[in-house]
LUMMAR-887677 format. One line per 8 residues: their letters; for each residue y, x, z of N, C-alpha, C. Coordinates in steps of 0.001 Angstrom, whole numbers, plus 500000, padded with zeros to 6 digits. Last residue first. Layout:
REM LUMMAR-887677
A = Y X Z Y X Z Y X Z  ...
END
This chain:
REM LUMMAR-887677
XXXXXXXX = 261569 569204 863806 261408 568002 864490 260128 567522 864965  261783 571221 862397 261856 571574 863664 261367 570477 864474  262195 569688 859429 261554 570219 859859 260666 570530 861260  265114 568930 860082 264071 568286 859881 262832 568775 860319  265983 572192 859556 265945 571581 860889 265510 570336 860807  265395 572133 856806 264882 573584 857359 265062 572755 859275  267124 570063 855578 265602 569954 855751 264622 571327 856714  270091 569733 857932 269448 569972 856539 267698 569921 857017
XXXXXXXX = 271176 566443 859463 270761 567444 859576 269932 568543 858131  274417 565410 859208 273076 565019 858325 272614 566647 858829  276100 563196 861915 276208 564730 860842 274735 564802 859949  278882 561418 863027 277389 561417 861963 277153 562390 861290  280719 560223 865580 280831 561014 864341 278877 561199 863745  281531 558889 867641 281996 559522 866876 282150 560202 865591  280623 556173 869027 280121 556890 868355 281202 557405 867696  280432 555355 872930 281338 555481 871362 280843 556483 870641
XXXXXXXX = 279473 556093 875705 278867 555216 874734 279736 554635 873479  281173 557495 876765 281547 555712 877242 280575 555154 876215  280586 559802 876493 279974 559426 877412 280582 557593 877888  280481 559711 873013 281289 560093 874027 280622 559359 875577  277887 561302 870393 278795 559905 871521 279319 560441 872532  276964 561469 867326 277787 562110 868582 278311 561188 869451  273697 562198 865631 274768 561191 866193 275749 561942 867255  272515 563625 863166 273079 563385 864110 274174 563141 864591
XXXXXXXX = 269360 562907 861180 270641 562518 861381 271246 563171 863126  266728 561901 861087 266978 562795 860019 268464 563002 860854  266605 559912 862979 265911 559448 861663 266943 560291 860806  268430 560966 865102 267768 560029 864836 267579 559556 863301  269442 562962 867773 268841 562680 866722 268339 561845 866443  272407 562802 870488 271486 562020 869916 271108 562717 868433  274389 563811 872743 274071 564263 871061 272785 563613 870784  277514 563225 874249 275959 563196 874083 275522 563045 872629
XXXXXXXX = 279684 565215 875414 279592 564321 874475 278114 564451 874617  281701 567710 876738 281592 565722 877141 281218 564967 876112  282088 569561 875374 280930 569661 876168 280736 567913 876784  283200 569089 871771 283231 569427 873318 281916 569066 874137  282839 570629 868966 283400 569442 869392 283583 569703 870850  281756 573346 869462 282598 572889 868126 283149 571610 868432  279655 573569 871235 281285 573782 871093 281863 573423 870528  278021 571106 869633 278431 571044 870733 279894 572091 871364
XXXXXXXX = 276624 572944 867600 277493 571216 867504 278533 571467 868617  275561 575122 868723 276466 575395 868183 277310 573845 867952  273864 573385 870330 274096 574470 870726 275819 575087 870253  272100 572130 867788 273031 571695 868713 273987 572258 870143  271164 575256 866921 271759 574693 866163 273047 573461 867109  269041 575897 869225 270729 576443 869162 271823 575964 867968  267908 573400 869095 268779 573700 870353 269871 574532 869948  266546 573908 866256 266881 572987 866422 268304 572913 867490
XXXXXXXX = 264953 576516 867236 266339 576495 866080 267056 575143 866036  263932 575765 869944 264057 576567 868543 265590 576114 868200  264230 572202 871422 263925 573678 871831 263905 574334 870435  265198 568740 873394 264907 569839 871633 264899 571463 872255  266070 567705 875087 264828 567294 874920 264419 568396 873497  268894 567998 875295 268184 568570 876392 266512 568895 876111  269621 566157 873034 269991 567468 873262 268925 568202 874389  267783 563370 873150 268638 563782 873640 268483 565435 873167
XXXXXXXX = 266538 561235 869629 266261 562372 870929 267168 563071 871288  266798 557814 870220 267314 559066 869829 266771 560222 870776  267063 555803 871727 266080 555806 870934 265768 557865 870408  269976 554383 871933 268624 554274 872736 267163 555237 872502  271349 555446 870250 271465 555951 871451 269989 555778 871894  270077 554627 867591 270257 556030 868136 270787 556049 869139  270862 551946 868104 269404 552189 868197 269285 553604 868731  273212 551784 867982 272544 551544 869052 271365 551724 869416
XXXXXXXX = 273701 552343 865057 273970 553229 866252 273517 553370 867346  272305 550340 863851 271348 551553 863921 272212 552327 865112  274072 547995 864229 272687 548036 864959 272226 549687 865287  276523 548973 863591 276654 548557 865126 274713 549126 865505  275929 548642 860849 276149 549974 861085 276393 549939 863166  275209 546595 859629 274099 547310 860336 274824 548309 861261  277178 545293 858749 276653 544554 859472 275679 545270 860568  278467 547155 856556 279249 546757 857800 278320 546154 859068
XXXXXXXX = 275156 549098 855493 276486 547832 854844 277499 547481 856327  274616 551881 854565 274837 551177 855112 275662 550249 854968  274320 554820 853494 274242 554057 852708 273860 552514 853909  274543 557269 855358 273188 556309 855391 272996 555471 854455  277014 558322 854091 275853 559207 854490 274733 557860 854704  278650 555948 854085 278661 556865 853189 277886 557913 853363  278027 554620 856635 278349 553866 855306 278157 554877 854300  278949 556940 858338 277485 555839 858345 277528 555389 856986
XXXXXXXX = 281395 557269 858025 280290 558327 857803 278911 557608 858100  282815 555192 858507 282850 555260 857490 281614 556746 856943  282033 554906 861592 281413 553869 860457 281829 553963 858637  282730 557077 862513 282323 557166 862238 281315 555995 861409  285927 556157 862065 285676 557589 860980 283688 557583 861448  286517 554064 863473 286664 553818 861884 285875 555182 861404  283885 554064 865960 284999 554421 865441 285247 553895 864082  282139 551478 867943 281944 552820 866695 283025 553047 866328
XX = 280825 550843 870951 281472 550942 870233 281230 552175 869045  278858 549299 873435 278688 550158 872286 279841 549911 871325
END
């Protein structure tokens, strides 16, 4: 499990996270997280739309409001905040 500089600085500054955690919770959202495949509504086409926008080689984890982007080596890329209308969906 690795994390980038850009997305431990979007952890830190969207989760309010200190250096120490920011390894744990990622890992957690892999493990833990609900896969892309596993979501349906507005939720799917929302990740739907994530997903071109970055590329098709990436796994998309939700987790505790949040989404995660990983590259299939298990590296976190990036941290997007889902709004409350897709909360919701959850």
């Amino acid at each position: 499990m690795t994390v980038t500089k850009h997305a431990e600085k979007r952890m830190r500054g969207r989760l309010g996270l200190n250096k120490k955690c920011v390894e744990k919770v990622a890992q957690r959202a892999l493990e833990e997280g609900i896969p892309h495949s596993d979501t349906k509504g507005k939720l799917h086409k929302y990740l739907d739309k994530q997903a071109l926008g970055f590329d098709h080689k990436h796994k998309w984890r939700i987790y505790n409001g949040y989404l995660y982007c990983f590259s299939f080596d298990d590296i976190l890329i990036t941290v997007l905040p889902l709004t409350y209308q897709l909360r919701k969906c959850l």
